[in-house]
VEXLOMI-677738 format. One record per atom (N, C-alpha, C): residue number from 1; residue in one letter; atom name; x, y, z. Coordinates in Angstrom, 2 decimals. Example, Ala and Ser with C-alpha at 12.3 -4.5 7.8 and 13.67 -1.06 7.14 Angstrom:
BEGIN
+-----+----+----+---------+---------+---------+
:   i : aa : at :       u :       v :       w :
+-----+----+----+---------+---------+---------+
:   1 :  a :  N :   13.19 :   -5.69 :    7.80 :
:   1 :  a : CA :   12.30 :   -4.50 :    7.80 :
:   1 :  a :  C :   13.20 :   -3.30 :    7.80 :
:   2 :  s :  N :   12.85 :   -2.25 :    7.08 :
:   2 :  s : CA :   13.67 :   -1.06 :    7.14 :
:   2 :  s :  C :   12.90 :    0.03 :    7.87 :
+-----+----+----+---------+---------+---------+
END
This chain:
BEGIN
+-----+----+----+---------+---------+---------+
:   i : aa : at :       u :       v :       w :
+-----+----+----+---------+---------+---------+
:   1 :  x :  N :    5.01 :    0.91 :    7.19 :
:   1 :  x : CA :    4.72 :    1.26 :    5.82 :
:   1 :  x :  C :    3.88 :    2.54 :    5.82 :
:   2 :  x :  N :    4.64 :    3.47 :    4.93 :
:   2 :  x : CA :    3.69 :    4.81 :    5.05 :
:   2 :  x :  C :    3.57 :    5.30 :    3.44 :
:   3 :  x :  N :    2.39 :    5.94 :    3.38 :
:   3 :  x : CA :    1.96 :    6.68 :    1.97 :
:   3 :  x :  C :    2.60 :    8.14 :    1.97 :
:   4 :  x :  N :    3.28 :    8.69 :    0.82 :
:   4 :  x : CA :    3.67 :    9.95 :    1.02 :
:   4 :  x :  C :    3.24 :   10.70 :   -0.01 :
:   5 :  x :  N :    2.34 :   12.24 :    0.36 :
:   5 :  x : CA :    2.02 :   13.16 :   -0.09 :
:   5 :  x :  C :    2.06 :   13.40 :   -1.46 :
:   6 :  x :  N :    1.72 :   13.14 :   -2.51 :
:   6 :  x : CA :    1.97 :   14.03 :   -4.02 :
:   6 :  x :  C :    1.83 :   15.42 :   -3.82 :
:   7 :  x :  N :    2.92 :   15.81 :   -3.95 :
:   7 :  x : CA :    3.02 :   17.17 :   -4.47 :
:   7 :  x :  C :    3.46 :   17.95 :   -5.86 :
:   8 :  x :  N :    2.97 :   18.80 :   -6.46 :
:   8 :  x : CA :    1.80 :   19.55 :   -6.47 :
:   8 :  x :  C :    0.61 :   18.70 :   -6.72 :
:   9 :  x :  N :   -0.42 :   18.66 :   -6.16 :
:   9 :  x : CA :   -1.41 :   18.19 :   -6.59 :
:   9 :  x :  C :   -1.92 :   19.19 :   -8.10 :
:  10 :  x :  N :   -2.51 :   18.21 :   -9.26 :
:  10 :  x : CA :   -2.55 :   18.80 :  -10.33 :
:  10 :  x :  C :   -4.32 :   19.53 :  -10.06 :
:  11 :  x :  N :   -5.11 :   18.11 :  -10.19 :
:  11 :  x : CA :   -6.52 :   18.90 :  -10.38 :
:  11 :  x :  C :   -6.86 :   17.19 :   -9.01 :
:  12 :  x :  N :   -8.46 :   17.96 :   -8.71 :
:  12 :  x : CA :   -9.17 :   17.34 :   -7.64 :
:  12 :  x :  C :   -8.98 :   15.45 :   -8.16 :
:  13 :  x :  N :   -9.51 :   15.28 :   -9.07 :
:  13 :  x : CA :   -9.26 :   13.71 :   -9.82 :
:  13 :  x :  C :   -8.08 :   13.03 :   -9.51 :
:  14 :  x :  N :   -7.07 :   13.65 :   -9.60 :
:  14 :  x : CA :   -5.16 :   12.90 :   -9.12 :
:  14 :  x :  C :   -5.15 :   12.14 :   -8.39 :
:  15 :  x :  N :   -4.10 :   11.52 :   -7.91 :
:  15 :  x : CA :   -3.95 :   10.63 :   -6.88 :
:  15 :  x :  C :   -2.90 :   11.06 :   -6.22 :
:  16 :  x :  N :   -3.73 :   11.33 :   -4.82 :
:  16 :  x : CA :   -3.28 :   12.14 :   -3.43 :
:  16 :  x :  C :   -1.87 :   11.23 :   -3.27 :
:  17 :  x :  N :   -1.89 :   10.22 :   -3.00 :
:  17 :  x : CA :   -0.49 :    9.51 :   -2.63 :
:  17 :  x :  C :   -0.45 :    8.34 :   -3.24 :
:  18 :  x :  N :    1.45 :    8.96 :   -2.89 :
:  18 :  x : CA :    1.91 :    7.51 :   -3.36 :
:  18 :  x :  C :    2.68 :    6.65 :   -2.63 :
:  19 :  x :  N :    2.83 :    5.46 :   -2.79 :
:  19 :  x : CA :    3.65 :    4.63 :   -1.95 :
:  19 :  x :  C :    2.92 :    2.95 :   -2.03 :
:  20 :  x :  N :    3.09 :    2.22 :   -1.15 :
:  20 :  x : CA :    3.41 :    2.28 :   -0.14 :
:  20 :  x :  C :    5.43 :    2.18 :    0.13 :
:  21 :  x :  N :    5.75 :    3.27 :    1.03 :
:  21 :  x : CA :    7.30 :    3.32 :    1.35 :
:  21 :  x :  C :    7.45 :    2.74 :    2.77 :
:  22 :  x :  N :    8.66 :    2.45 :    3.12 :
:  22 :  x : CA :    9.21 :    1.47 :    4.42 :
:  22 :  x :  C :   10.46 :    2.79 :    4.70 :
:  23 :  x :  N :    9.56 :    2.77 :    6.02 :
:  23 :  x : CA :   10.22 :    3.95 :    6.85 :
:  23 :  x :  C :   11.70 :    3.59 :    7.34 :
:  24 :  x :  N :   13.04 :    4.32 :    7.16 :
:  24 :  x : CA :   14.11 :    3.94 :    7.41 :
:  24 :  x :  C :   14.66 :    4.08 :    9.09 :
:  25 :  x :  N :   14.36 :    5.49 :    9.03 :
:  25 :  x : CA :   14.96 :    6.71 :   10.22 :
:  25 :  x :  C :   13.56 :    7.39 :   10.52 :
:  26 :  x :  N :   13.11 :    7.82 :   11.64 :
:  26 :  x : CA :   12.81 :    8.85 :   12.14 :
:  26 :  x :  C :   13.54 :   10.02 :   13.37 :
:  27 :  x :  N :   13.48 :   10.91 :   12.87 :
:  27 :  x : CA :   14.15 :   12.36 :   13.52 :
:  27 :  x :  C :   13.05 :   13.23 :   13.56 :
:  28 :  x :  N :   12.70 :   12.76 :   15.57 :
:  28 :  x : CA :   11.78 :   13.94 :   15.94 :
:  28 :  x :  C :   11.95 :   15.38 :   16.15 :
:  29 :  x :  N :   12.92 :   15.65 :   16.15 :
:  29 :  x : CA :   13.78 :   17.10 :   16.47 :
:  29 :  x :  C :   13.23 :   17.59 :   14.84 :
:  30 :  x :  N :   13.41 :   17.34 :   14.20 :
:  30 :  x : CA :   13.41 :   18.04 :   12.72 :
:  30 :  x :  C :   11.98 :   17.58 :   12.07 :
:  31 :  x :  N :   11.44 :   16.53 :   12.83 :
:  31 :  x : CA :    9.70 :   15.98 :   12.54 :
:  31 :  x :  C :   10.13 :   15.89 :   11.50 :
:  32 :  x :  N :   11.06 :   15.12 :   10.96 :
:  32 :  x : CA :   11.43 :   14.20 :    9.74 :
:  32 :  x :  C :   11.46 :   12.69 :    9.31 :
:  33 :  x :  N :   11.43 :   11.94 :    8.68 :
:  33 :  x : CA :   11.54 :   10.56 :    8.24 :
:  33 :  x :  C :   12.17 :   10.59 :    7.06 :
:  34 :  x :  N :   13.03 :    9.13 :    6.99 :
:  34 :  x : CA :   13.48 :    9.02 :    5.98 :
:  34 :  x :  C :   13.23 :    7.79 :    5.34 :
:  35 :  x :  N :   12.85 :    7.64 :    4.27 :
:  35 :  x : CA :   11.83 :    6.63 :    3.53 :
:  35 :  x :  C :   13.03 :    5.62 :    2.32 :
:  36 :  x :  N :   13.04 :    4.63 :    2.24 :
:  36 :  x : CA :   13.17 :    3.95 :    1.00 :
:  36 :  x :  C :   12.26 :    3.82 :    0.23 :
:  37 :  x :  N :   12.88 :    4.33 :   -1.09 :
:  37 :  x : CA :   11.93 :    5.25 :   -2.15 :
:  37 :  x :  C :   12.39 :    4.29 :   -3.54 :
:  38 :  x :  N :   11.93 :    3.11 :   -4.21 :
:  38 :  x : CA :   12.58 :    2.60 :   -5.11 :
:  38 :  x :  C :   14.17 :    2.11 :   -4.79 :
:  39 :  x :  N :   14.66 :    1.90 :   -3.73 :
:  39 :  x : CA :   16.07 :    1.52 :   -3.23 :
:  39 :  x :  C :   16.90 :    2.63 :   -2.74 :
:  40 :  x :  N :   16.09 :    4.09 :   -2.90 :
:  40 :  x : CA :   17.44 :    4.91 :   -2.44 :
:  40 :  x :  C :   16.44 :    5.71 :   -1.19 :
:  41 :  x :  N :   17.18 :    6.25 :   -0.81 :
:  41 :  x : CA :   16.81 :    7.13 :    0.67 :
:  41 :  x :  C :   15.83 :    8.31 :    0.33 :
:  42 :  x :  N :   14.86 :    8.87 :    1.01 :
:  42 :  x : CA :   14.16 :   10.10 :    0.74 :
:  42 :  x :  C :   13.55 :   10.58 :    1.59 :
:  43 :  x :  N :   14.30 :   11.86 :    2.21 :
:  43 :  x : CA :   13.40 :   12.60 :    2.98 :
:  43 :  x :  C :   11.98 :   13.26 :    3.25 :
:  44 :  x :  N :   11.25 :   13.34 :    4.37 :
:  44 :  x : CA :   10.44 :   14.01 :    3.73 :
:  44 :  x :  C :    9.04 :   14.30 :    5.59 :
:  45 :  x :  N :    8.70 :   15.60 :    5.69 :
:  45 :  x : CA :    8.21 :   15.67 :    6.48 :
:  45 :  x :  C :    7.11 :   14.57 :    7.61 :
:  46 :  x :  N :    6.50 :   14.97 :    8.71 :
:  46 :  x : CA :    6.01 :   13.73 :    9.15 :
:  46 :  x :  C :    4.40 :   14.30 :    8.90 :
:  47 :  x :  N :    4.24 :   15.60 :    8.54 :
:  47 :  x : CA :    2.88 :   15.96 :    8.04 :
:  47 :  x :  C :    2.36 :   15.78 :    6.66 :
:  48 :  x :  N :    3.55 :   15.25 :    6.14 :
:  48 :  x : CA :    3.43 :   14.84 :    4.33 :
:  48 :  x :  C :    3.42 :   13.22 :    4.10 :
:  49 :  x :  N :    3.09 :   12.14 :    5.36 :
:  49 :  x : CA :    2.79 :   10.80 :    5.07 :
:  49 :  x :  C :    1.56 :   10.73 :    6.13 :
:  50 :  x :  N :    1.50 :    9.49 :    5.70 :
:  50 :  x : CA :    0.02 :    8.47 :    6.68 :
:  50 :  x :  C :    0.93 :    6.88 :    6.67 :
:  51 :  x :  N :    0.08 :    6.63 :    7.52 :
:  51 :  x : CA :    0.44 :    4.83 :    7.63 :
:  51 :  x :  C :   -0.77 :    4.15 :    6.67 :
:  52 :  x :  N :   -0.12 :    3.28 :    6.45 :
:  52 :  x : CA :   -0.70 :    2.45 :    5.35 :
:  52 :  x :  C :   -0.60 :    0.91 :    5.62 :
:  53 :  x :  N :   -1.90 :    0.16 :    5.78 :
:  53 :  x : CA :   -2.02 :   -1.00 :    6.39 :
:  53 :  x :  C :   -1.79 :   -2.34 :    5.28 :
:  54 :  x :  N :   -0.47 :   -3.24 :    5.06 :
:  54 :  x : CA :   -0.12 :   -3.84 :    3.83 :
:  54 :  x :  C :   -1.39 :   -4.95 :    4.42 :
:  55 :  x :  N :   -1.93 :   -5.87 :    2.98 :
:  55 :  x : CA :   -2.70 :   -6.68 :    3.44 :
:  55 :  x :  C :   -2.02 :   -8.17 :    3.10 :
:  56 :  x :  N :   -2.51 :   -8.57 :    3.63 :
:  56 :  x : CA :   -1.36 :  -10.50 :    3.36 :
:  56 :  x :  C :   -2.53 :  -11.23 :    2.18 :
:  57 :  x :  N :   -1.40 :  -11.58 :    1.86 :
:  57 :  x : CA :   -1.85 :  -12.12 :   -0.01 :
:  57 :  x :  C :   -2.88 :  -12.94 :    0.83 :
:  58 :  x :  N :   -3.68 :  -13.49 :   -0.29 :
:  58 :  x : CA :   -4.73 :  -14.63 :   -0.21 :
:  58 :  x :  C :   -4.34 :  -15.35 :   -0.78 :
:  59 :  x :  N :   -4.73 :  -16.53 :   -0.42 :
:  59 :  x : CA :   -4.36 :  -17.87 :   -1.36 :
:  59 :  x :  C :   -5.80 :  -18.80 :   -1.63 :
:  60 :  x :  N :   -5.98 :  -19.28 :   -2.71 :
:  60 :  x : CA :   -7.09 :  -19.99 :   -3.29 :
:  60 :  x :  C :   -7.40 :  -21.43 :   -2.88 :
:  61 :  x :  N :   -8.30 :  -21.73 :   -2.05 :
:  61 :  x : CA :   -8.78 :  -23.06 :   -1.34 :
:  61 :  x :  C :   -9.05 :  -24.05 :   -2.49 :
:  62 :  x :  N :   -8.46 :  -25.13 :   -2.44 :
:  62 :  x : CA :   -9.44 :  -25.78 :   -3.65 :
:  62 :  x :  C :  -10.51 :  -26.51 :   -3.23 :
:  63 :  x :  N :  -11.36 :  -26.44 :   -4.03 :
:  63 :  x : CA :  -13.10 :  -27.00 :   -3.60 :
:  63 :  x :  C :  -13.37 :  -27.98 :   -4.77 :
:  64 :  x :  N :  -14.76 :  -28.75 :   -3.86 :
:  64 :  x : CA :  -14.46 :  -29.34 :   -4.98 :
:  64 :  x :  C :  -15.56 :  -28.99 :   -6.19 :
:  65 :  x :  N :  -15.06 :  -28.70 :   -7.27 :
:  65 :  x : CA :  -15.91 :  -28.09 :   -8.17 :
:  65 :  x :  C :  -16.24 :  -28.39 :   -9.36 :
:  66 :  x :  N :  -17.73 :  -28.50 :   -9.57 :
:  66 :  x : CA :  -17.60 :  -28.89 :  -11.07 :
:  66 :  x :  C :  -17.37 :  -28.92 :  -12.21 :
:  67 :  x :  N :  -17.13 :  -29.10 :  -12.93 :
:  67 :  x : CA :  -16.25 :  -28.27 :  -14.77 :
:  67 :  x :  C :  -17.60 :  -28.03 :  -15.19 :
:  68 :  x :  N :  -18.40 :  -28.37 :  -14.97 :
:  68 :  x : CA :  -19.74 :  -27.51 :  -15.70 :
:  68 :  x :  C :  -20.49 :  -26.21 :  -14.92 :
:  69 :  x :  N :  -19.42 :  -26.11 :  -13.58 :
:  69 :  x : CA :  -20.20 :  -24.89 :  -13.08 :
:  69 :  x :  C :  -19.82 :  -23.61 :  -13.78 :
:  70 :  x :  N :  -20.55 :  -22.79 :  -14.45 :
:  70 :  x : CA :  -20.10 :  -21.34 :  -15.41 :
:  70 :  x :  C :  -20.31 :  -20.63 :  -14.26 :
:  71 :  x :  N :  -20.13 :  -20.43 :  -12.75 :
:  71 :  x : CA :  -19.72 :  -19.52 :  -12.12 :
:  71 :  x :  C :  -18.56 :  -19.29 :  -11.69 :
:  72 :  x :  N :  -18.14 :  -19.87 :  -11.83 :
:  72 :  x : CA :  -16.19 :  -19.67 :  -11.48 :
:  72 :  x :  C :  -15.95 :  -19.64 :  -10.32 :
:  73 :  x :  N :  -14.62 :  -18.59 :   -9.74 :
:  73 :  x : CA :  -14.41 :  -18.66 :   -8.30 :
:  73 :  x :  C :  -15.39 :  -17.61 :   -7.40 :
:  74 :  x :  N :  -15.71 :  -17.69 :   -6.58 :
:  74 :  x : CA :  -16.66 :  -16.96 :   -5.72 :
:  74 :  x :  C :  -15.62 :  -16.41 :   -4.42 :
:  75 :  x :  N :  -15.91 :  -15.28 :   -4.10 :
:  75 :  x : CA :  -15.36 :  -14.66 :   -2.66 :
:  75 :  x :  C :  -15.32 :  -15.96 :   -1.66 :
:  76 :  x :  N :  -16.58 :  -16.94 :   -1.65 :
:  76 :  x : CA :  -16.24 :  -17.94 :   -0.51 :
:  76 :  x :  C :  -14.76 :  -18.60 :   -0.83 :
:  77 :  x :  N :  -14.45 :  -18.80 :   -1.82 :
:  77 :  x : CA :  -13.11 :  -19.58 :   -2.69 :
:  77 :  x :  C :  -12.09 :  -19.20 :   -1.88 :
:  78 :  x :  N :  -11.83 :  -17.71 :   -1.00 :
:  78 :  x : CA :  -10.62 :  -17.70 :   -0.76 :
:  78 :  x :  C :  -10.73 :  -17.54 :    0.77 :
:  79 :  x :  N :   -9.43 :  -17.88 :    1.11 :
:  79 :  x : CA :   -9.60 :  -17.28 :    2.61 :
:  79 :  x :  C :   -8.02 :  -16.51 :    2.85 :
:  80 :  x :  N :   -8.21 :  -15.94 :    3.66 :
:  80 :  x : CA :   -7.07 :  -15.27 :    4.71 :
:  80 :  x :  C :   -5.70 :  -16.02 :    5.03 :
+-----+----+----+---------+---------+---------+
END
């Protein structure tokens, strides 16, 4: 999974990249890749992406908790 370049960048605030895309082909001769881009194919240099690390969903532990606690779920709530 790689992030690819926005180009033109408008002003400093924008957002540098987009993606995340799933690399199809690479062609080192031409330092090219070819990306699935919304379902269709898209070229595009190997100095105009980064790798991009997907993270695996979380899923919610159930605890046992009280209906009168007004803190809700807490970071301990989930795990990996």
């Amino acid at each position: 999974m790689v992030m690819l370049l926005k180009e033109p960048r408008i002003n400093q605030f924008s957002e540098e990249y987009t993606g995340p895309y799933e690399i199809k082909h690479v062609n080192h001769e031409e330092k090219s890749v070819i990306l699935l881009r919304n379902g269709t194919e898209c070229k595009a240099h190997i100095d105009k992406i980064k790798r991009t690390y997907a993270q695996k969903p979380t899923q919610l532990v159930q605890n046992d908790m009280n209906e009168n606690d007004d803190a809700g779920m807490r970071l301990r709530d989930y795990k990996e």
